[in-house]
C-alpha positions as CSV (number, residue, x, y, z in Angstrom):
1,X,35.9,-29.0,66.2
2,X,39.1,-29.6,64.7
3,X,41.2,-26.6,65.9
4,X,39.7,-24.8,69.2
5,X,42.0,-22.2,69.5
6,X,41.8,-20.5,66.1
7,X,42.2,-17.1,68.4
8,X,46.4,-18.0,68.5
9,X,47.3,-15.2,66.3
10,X,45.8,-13.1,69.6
11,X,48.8,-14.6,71.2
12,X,51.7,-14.6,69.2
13,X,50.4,-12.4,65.8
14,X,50.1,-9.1,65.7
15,X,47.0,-7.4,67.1
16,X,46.7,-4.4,64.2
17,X,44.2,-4.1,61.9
18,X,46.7,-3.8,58.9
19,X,50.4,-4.9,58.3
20,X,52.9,-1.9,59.3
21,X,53.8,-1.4,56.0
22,X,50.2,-1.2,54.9
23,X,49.3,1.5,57.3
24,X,52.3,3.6,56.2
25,X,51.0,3.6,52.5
26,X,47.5,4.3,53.9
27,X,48.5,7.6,55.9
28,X,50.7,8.7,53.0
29,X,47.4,8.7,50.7
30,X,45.5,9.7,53.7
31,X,47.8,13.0,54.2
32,X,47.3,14.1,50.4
33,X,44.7,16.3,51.4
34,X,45.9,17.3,55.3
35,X,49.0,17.7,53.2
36,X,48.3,21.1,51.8
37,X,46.7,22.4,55.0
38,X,49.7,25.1,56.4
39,X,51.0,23.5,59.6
40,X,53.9,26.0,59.9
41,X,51.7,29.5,59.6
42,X,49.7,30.9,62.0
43,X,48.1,27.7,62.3
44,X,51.4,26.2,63.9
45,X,50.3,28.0,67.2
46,X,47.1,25.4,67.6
47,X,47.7,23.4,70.3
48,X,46.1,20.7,68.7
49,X,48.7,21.3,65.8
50,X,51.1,20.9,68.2
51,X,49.9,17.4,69.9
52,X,49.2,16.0,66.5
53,X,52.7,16.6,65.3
54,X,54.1,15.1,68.3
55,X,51.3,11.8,68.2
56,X,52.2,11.1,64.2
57,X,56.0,11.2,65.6
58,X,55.0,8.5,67.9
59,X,52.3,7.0,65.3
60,X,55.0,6.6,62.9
61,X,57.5,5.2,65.7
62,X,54.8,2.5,65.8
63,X,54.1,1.4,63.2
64,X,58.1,1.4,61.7
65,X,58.5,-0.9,65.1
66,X,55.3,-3.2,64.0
67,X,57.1,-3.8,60.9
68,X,60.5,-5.0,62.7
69,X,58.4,-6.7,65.1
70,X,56.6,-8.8,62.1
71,X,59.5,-9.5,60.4
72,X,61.0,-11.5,63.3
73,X,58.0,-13.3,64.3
74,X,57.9,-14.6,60.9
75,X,61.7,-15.8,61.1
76,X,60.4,-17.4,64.3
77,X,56.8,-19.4,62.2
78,X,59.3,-20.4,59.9
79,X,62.0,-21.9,62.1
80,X,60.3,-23.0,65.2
81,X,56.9,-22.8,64.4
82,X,53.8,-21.7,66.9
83,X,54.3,-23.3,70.4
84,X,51.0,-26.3,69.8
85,X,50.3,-29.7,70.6
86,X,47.2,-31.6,70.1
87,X,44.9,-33.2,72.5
88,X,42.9,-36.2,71.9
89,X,39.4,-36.4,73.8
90,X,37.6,-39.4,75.5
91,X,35.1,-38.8,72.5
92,X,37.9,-39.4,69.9
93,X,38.2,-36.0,68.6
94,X,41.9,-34.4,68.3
95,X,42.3,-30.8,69.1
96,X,44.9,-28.3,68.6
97,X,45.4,-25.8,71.2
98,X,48.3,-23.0,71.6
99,X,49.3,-22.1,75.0
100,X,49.0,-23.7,77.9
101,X,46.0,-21.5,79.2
102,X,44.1,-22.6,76.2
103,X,44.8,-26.3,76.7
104,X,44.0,-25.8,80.7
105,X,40.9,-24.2,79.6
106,X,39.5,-27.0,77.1
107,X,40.5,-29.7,79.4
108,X,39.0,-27.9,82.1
109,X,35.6,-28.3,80.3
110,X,36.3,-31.6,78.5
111,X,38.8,-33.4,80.5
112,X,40.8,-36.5,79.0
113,X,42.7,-39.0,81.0
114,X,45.5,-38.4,83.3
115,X,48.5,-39.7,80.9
116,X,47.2,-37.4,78.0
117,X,46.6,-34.7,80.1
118,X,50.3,-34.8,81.2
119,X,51.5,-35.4,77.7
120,X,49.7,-32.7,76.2
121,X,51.0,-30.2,79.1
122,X,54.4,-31.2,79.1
123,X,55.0,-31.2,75.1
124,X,53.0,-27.1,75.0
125,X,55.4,-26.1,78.2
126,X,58.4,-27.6,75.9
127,X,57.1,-25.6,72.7
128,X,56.2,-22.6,74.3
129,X,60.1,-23.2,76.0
130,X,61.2,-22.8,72.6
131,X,59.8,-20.3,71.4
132,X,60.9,-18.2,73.9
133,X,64.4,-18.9,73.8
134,X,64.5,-18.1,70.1
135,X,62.5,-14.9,70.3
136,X,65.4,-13.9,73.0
137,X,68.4,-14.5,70.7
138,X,66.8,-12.9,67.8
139,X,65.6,-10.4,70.0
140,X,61.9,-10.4,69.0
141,X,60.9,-10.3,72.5
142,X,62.4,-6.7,72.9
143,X,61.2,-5.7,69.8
144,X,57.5,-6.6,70.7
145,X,57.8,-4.5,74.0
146,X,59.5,-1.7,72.4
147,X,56.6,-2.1,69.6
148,X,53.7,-2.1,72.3
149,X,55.3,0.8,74.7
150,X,55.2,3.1,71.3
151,X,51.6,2.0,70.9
152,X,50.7,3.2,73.9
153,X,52.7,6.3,73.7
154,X,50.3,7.2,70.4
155,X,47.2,5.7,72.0
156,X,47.5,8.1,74.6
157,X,48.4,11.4,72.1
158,X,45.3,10.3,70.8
159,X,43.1,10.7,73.3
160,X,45.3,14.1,74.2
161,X,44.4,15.6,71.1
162,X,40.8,14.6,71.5
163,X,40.8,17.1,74.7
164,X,42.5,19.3,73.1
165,X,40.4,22.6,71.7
166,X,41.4,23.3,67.9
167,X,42.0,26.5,67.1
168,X,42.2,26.7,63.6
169,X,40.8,24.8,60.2
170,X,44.2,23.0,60.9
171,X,44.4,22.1,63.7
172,X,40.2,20.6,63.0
173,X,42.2,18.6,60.2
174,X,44.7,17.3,62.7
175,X,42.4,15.9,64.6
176,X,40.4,14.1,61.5
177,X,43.6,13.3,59.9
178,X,44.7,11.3,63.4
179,X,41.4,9.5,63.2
180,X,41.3,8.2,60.0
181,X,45.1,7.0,59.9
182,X,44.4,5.3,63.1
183,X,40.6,3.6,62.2
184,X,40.4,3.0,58.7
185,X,41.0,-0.6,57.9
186,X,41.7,0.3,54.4
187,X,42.7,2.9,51.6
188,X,39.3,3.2,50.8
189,X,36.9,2.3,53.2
190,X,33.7,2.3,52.6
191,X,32.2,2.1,55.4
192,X,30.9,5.3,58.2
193,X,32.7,7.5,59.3
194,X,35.6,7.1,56.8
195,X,34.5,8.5,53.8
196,X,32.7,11.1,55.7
197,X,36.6,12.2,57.0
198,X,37.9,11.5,54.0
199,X,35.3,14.0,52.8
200,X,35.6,17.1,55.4
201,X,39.5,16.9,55.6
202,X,39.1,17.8,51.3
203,X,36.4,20.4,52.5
204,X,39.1,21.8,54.5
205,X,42.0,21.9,52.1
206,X,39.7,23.7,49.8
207,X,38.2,25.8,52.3
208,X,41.9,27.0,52.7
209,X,42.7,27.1,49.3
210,X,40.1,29.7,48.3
211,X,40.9,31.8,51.6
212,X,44.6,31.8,50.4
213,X,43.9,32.6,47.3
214,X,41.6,35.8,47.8
């Protein structure tokens, strides 16, 4: 077990599926369709129009704040590198932890001696010291609350619009258009339900299209 905390990035990398900039890409293709589905029509009074307008306003706040976030927190890898120390065992073998829960949780199980317990505690508390400083003067910190606080402003649209009755073929396609800009993992995922959304949001556009054009 050379590395036992291969679950840092849960601590100090972004939790998304996909990098900021990949998910904006993704909902642009993913909209092509929803795209030429009338949102300003009749179909503007839905009220699931209306909370899926305001949760891509706060989707795209997001995601535009995941990228700032990202951007920083790689200025911090670069110049200060992941708080760490490593730890070696009364068996011989060397492990790497990340935070000072995770090295109070390994020697918790598989304690070492008293001098490299305090070693190993005091260089993580020094690392993890400055890391924080420098994500305070390049202001990462407040860009990773502002970036969470907008998650949760979207997370709970979401589940808004998912109470929400749809009205209209729209507002049906606001509600599949949300899903799959929030789940998929990629442009073309093929795995259920994805290309099944993929596939009723073009049934809708075309469902409109031949009821526009009678």
């Amino acid at each position: 077990m050379a590395d036992s905390d291969n679950t840092m990035s849960l601590l100090f990398v972004t939790r998304r599926k996909v990098l900021a900039g990949t998910a904006i890409a993704m909902a642009a293709t993913q909209a092509t369709s929803f795209a030429r589905i009338d949102l300003e029509g009749d179909d503007a009074i839905d009220p699931a129009v209306a909370v899926w307008k305001r949760w891509q306003a706060a989707w795209e706040e997001a995601e535009r704040l995941c990228t700032q976030q990202q951007r920083l927190e790689s200025v911090l890898i670069e110049t200060v590198g992941f708080p760490c120390t490593t730890v070696t065992l009364s068996d011989g073998e060397s492990v790497t932890v990340h935070s000072v829960e995770a090295l109070q949780e390994l020697l918790g199980v598989r304690p070492v001696n008293t001098v490299a317990r305090t070693q190993a505690e005091a260089e993580i508390v020094a690392n993890q010291a400055r890391w924080d400083a420098a994500a305070r003067e390049i202001g990462y910190s407040t860009a990773l609350l502002a970036e969470r606080e907008a998650g949760e402003r979207a997370k709970k649209l979401l589940e808004a619009l998912s109470q929400v009755p749809a009205t209209s073929l729209a507002g049906i396609a606001a509600k599949l258009n949300a899903a799959l800009r929030e789940g998929e993992y990629s442009l073309h995922d093929s795995e259920p339900p994805w290309p099944q959304i993929r596939s009723a949001l073009d049934d809708i556009a075309r469902i409109r299209e031949q009821k526009v054009s009678r």
